[in-house]
N, C-alpha and C positions, 0 to 999 in steps of 0.2 A: 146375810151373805158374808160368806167368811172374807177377811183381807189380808192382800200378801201386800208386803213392800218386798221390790226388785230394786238393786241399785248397781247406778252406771257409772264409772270411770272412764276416764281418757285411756284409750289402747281396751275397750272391754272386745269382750268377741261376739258379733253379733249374732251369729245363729246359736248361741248359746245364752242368749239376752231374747231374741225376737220370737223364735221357737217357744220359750217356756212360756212369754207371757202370752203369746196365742192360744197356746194348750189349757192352760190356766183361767184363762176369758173365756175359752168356750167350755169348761164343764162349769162355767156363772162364780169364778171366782173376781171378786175386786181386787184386780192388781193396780197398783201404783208405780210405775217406773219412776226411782227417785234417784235424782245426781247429785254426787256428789262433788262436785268439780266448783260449784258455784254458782252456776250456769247452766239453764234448760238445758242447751243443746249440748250432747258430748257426739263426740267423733270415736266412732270402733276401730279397733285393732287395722278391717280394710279397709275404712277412711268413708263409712257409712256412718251418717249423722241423726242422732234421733233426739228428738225435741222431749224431752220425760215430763211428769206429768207433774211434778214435784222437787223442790228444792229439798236436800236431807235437814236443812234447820228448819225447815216446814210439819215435819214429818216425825223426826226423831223421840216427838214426846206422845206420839199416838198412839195408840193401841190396835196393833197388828196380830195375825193368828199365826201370821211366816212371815221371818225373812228368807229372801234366795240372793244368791250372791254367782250370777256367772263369770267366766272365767277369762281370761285372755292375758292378763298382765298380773303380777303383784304387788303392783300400785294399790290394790283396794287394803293390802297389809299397812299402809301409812296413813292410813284414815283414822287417828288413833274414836273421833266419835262414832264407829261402825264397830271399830274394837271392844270399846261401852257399851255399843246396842245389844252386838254378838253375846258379849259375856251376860246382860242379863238377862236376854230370853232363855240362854243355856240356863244361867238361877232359876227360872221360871218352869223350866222342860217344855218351853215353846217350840214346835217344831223349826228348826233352820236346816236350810239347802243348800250347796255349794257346788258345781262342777269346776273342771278343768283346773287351770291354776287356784280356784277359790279357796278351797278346803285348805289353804296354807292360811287364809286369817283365823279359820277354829282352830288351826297350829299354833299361830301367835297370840290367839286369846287364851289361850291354855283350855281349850274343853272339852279335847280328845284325848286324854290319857283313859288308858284299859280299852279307847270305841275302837271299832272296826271303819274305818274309813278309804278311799279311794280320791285320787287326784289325775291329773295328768303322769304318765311312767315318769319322765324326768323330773318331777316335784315332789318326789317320794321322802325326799328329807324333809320337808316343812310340812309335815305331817307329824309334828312333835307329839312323843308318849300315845300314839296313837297302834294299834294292829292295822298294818296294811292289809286290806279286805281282797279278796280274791274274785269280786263279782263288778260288772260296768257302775253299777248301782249299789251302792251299800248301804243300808239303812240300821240306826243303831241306835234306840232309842228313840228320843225325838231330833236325832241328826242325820240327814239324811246327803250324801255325795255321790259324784259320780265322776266316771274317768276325761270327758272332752266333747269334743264339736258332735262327733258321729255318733252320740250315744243320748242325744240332746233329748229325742224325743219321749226317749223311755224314764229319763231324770224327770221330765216334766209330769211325766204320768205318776211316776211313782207319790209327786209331791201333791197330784191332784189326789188321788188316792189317799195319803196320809192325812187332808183335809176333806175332802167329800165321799171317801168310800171307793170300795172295788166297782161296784154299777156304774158309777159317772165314769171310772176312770176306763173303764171296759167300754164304754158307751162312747167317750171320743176317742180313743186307740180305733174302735170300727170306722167311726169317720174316716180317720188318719191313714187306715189301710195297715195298721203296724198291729203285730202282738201285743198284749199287755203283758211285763214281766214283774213278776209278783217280789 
């Protein structure tokens, strides 16, 4: 079973944390929600608390197929050991994920120059050396982003798809009642 590590900060955005790893659980991916804060529990952006499954110095030396980094704050940009993680699975052409405000730490890791990427509209500058992509979802390479809260469902599908194939990811978008976008 493939494994993602998802990671939470103080101020994350929950439907853009709770969303993916629902989507991601049920096409039978092992996710881990791991915090970075210190502490199981982090508090979201609207002051929803989730208890993660994982501490990051737990985690950070394991071998994972994704990381996903959702979005709400640029806090997850001073985490310089996320910055480490990010940059080597980039060396590796590991698949990594980012919505909303996220895709500003593949800015500050440096691993979007010449990619096609998407963030939230006003974070459009910490998408360093990067092509601002003109799609909710842009996938480029093994980096895959996406614009914010409303678009949650379709980032997640795309990342099940980039790990388990179009079938699974066609197979819970029907559950979900949503299109799959390719």
């Amino acid at each position: 079973m493939a494994k993602v590590a998802l990671f939470l900060i103080e101020g994350f955005e929950e439907t853009e944390a709770l969303t993916t790893v629902d989507i991601l659980r049920r096409g039978e991916l092992n996710v881990t929600t791991t915090s970075l804060t210190g502490d199981l529990t982090v508090k979201g952006k609207h002051g929803v608390q989730v208890v993660s499954d994982a501490l990051f110095d737990d985690v950070k030396g394991k071998n994972f197929d994704m990381l996903v980094i959702p979005g709400g704050t640029t806090a997850y940009m001073d985490h310089e050991g996320l910055l480490e993680l990010v940059r080597r699975y980039d060396a590796e052409k590991k698949p990594l994920g980012a919505i909303c405000a996220a895709p500003a730490v593949f800015g500050k890791a440096g691993i979007l120059k010449g990619r096609r990427a998407v963030c939230y509209p006003s974070m459009e500058s910490y998408l360093t050396d990067a092509v601002v992509g003109t799609e909710n979802v842009e996938t480029d390479g093994h980096i895959t982003t996406a614009k914010g809260p409303a678009i949650t469902p379709f980032f997640a599908l795309r990342l099940l798809k980039v790990l388990k194939g179009e079938e699974t990811a066609k197979s819970v978008a029907g559950d979900f009642l949503i299109p799959l976008i390719s």
